[in-house]
KEKELUM-118096 format. One record per residue (C-alpha): residue number from 1; residue in one letter; z, x negated, y. Coordinates in nm, 3 decimals. Example, Ala and Ser with C-alpha at 12.3 -4.5 7.8 and 13.67 -1.06 7.14 Angstrom:
BEGIN
   resi   resn         z         x         y
      1      A     0.780    -1.230    -0.450
      2      S     0.714    -1.367    -0.106
! end
This chain:
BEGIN
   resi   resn         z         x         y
      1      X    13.160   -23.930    10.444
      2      X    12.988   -23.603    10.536
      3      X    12.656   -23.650    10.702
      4      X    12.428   -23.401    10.874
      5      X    12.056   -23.455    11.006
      6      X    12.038   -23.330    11.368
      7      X    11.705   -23.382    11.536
      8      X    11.566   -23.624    11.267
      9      X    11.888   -23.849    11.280
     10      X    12.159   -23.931    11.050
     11      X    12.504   -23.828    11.151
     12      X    12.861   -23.892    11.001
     13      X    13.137   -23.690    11.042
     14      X    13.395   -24.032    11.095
     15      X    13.778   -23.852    11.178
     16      X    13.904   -23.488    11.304
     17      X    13.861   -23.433    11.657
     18      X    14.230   -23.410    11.725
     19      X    14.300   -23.816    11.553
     20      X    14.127   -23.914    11.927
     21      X    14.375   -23.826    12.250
     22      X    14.395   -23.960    12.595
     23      X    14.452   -24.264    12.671
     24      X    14.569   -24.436    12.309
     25      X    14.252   -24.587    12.071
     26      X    14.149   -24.468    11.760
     27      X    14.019   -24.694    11.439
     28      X    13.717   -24.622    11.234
     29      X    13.612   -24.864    10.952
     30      X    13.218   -24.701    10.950
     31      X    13.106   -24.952    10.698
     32      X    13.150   -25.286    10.618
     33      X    12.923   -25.432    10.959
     34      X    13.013   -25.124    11.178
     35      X    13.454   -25.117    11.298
     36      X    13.455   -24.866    11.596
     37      X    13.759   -24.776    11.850
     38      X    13.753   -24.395    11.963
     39      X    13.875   -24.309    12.287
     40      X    13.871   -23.961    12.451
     41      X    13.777   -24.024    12.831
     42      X    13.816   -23.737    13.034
     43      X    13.791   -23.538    12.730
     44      X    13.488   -23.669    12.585
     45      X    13.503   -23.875    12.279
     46      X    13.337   -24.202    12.319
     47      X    13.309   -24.489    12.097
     48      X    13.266   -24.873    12.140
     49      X    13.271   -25.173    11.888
     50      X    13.649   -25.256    11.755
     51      X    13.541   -25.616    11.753
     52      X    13.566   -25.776    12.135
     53      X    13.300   -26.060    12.168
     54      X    13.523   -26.269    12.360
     55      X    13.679   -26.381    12.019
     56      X    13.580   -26.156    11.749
     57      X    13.904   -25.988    11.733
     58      X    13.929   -25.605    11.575
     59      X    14.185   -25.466    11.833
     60      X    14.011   -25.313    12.101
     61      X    14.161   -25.004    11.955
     62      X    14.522   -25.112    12.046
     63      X    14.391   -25.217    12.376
     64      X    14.567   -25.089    12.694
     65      X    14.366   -24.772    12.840
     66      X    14.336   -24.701    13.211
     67      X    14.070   -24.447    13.423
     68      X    13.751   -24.491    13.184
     69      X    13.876   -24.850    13.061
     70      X    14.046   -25.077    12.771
     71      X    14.164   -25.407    12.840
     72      X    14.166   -25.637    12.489
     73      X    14.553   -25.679    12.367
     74      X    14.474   -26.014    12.252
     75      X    14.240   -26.181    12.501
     76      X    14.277   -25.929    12.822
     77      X    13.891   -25.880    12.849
     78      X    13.820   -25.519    13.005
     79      X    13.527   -25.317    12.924
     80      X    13.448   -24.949    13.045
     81      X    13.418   -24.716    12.749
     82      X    13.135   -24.499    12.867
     83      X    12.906   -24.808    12.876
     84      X    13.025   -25.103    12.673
     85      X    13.047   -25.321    13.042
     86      X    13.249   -25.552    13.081
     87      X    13.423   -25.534    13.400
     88      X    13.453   -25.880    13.468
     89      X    13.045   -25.960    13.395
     90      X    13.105   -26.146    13.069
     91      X    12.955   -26.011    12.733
     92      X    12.956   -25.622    12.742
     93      X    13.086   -25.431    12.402
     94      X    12.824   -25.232    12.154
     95      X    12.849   -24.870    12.239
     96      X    12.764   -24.600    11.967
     97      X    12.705   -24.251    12.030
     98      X    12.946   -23.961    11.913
     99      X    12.974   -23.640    11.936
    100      X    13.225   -23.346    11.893
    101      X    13.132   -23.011    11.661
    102      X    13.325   -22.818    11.403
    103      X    13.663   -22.975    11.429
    104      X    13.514   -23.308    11.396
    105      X    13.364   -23.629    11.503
    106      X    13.018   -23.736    11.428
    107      X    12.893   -24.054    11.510
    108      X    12.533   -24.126    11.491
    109      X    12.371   -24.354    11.231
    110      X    12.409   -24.729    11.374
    111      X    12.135   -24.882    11.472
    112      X    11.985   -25.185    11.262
    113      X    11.959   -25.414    11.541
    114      X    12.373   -25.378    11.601
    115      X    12.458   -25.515    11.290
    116      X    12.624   -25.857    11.395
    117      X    12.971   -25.698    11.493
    118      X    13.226   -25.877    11.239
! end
């Protein structure tokens, strides 16, 4: 992967900015801890954990998208993609910040603490 150090922090260049559209989900194996669903929102690319707490299934990228939301194709949990919340007040989703430059994605260097995902 192509990194870049932008204010003192690690960034990754993770996909081309056109692989994330509206409304359909994008997969990103990071690393082995770290499986992240792209979504453009408005069109902003945001990014959340693939993994949905509810039962550790990697599909939130195949999840149904709707106004600034994805609903889990497996267990129908809904979470807003800006913030990781889960709409119903169960467990919210790990967010993890992105941004677009150069034709690409960049996703900032996970934090240590978020590495209980899989």
């Amino acid at each position: 992967m192509t990194t870049k150090v932008i204010d003192g922090v690690l960034w990754y260049a993770i996909c081309k900015s056109h692989d994330v559209v509206e409304r359909r989900g994008f997969r990103v194996e990071f690393d082995s801890e770290h499986d992240v669903a792209l979504f453009r929102v408005d069109g902003i690319v945001r990014a959340i954990s693939n993994v949905c707490p509810h039962k550790r299934a990697s599909m939130m990228f195949d999840g149904f998208v709707d106004q600034g939301t994805v609903r889990c194709p497996l267990h129908g949990w809904t979470y807003r993609i800006c913030t990781g919340e889960n709409v119903a007040g169960g467990r919210n989703i790990t967010t993890y910040d992105v941004r677009e430059e150069a034709g690409f994605v960049w996703m900032r260097e996970p934090d240590p603490l978020l590495r209980f995902e899989m």
